[in-house]
C-alpha positions as MATLAB code, in Angstrom:
seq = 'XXXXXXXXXXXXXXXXXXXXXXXXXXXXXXXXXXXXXXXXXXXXXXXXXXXXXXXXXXXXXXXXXXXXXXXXXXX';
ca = [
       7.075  -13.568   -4.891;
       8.367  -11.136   -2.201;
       7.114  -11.338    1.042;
       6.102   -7.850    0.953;
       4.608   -5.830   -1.155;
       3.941   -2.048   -1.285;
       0.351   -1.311   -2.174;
       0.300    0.753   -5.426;
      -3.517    1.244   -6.429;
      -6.206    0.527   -3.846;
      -9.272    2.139   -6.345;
     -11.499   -0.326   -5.386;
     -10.733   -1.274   -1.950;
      -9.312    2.028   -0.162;
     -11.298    0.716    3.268;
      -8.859   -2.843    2.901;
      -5.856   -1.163    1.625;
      -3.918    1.940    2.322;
      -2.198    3.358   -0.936;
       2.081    3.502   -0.807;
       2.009    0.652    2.530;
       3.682   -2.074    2.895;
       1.797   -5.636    3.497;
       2.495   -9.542    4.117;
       2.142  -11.408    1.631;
       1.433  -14.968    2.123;
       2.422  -18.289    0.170;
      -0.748  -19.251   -2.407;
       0.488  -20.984   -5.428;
      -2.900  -21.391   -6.942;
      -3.880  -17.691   -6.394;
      -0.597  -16.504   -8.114;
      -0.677  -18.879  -10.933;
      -4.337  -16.693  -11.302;
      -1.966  -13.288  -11.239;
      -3.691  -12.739   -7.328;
      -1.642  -12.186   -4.211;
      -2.617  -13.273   -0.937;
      -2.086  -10.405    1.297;
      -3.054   -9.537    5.338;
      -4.703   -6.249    4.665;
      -5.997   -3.735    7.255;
      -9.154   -6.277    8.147;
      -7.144   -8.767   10.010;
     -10.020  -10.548   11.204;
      -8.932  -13.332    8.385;
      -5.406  -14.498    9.304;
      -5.107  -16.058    6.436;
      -5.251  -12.790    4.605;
      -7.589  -11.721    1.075;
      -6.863  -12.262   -2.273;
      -6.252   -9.377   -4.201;
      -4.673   -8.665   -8.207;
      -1.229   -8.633   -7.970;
      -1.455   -5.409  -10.460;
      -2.564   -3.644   -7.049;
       1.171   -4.210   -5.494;
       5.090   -4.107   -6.359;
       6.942   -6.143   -4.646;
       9.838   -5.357   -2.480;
      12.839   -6.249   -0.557;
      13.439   -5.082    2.786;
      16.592   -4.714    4.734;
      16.688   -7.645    7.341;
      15.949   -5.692   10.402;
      13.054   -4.297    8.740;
      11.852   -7.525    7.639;
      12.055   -8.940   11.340;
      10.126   -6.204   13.002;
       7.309   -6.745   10.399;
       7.010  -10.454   10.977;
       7.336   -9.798   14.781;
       4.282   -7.221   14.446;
       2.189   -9.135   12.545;
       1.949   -6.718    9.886;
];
């Protein structure tokens, strides 16, 4: 899975997740052998991000610089 993902459908969380941005992803090979992604939403008073459907993302590469400045923000 990416390390990013572009939130696609936040129905039923729109407080956790803002529809069309991007998020962190992190590594959970349990939660996506369950079709879940763990992802640092908007609440980031859990570090080690929620677990969400991955049918609520797409995944997506970003140029490197991009990718830096995300990792660097914490976003």
């Amino acid at each position: 899975m990416s390390d990013f993902v572009i939130c696609i459908n936040n129905d039923s969380n729109p407080g956790s997740l803002i529809l069309g941005k991007v998020y962190r992803t992190l590594p959970d090979a349990e939660a996506e052998a369950h079709n879940m992604l763990r992802v640092v939403d908007e609440d980031k008073s859990e570090p080690d991000g929620y677990l969400y459907p991955a049918s609520m993302f797409a995944p997506i590469e970003l140029p490197e610089v991009a990718r830096r400045a995300l990792m660097a923000a914490g976003d």
